[in-house]
C-alpha positions as CSV (number, residue, x, y, z in Angstrom):
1,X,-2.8,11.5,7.4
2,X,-5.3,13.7,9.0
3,X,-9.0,12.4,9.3
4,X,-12.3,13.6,11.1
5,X,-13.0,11.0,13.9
6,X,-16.0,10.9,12.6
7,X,-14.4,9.0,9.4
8,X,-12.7,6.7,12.0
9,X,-15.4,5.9,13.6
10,X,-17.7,5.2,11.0
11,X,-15.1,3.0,8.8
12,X,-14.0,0.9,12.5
13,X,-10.5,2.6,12.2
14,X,-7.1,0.3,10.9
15,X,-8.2,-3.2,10.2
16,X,-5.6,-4.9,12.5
17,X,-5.0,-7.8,10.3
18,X,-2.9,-5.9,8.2
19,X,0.5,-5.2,9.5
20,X,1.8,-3.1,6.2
21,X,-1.0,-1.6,4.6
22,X,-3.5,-0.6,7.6
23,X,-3.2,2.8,6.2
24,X,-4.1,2.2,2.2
25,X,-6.8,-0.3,3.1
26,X,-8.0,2.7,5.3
27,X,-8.0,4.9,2.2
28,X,-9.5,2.6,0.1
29,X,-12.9,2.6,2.0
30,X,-13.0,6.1,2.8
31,X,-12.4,6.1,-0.8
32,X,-15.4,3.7,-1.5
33,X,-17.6,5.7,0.5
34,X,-17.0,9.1,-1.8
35,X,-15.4,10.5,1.3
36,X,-13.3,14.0,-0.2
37,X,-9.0,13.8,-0.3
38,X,-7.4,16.8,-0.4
39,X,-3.5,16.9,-1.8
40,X,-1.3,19.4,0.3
41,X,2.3,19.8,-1.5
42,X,4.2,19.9,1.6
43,X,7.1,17.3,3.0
44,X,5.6,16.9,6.3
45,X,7.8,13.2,7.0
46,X,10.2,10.5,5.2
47,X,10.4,7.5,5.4
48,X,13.6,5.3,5.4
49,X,13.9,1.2,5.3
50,X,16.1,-0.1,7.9
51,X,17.6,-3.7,8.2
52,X,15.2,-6.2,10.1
53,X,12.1,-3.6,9.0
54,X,9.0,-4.9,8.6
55,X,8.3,-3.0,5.2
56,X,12.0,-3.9,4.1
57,X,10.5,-7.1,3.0
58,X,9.0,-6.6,-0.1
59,X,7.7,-9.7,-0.8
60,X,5.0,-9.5,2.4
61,X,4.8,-6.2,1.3
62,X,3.8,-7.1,-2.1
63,X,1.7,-9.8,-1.1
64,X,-0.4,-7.0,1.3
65,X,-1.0,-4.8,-0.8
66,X,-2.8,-7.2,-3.2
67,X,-4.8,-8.8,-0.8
68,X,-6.0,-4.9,0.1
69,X,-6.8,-4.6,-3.4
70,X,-8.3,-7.8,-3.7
71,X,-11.1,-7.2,-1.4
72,X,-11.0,-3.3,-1.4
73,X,-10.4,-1.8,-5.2
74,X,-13.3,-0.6,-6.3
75,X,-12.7,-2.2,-10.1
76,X,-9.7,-4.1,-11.7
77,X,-6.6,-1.9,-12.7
78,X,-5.8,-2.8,-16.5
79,X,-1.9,-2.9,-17.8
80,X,-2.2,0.0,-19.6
81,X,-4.0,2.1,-16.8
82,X,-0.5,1.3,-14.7
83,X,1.5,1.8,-16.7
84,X,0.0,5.2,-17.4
85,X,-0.4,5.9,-13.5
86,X,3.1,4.9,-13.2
87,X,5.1,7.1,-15.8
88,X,2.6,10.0,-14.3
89,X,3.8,9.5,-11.0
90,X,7.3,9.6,-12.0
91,X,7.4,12.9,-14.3
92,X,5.5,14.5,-11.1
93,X,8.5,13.6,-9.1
94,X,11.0,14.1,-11.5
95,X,12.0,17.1,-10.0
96,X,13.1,15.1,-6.3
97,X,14.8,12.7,-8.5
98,X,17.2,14.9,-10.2
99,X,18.0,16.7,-7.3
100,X,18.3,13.5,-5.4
101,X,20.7,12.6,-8.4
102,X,22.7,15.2,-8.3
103,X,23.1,15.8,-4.8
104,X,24.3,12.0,-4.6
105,X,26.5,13.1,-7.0
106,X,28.3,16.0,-4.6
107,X,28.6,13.2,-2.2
108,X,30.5,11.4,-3.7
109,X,32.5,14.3,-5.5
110,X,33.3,15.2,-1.8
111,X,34.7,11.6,-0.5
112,X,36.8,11.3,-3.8
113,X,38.2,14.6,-2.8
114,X,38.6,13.9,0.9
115,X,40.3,10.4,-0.4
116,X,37.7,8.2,1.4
């Protein structure tokens, strides 16, 4: 996430008392205030969930990123609007899915080959 300090400084940077979602309760106000997004369709870092992470426990997690949308969202997300926001996301990525898929499958192609 790249942001003008003037952004930062105006919105009082990462609201401390989240530990998970600092970042979309960040977004969601520079939302609110009609502040611009742009998308850039580049890779620029992963992120992996480790044993003992904090984000590895999805219920806190879960629980977060309500209470960010609790006092943050601008309206109430219907079923339907979800569910729609959902399957969109998902075609979009179908691409890194299938080749996620299918290079899981040359893994394991390869260990049943090595005999591991």
């Amino acid at each position: 996430m790249i942001i003008p300090r003037a952004l930062w400084e105006k919105l009082g940077g990462f609201r401390t008392e989240y530990m998970l979602c600092a970042d979309l309760d960040f977004w969601l106000r520079a939302h609110r205030l009609g502040w611009p997004f742009k998308y850039y369709p580049l890779e620029v870092g992963q992120f992996r969930i480790r044993e003992g992470q904090l984000s590895g426990d999805t219920h806190k997690l879960e629980a977060e990123i309500a209470a960010v949308f609790a006092r943050d969202a601008p309206r109430k997300i219907g079923r339907l609007e979800k569910f729609y926001a959902r399957w969109q996301f998902r075609i979009k990525n179908l691409p890194i899915y299938i080749n996620r898929f299918i290079s899981g499958r040359r893994l394991r192609g390869m260990k049943l080959l090595a005999g591991k």
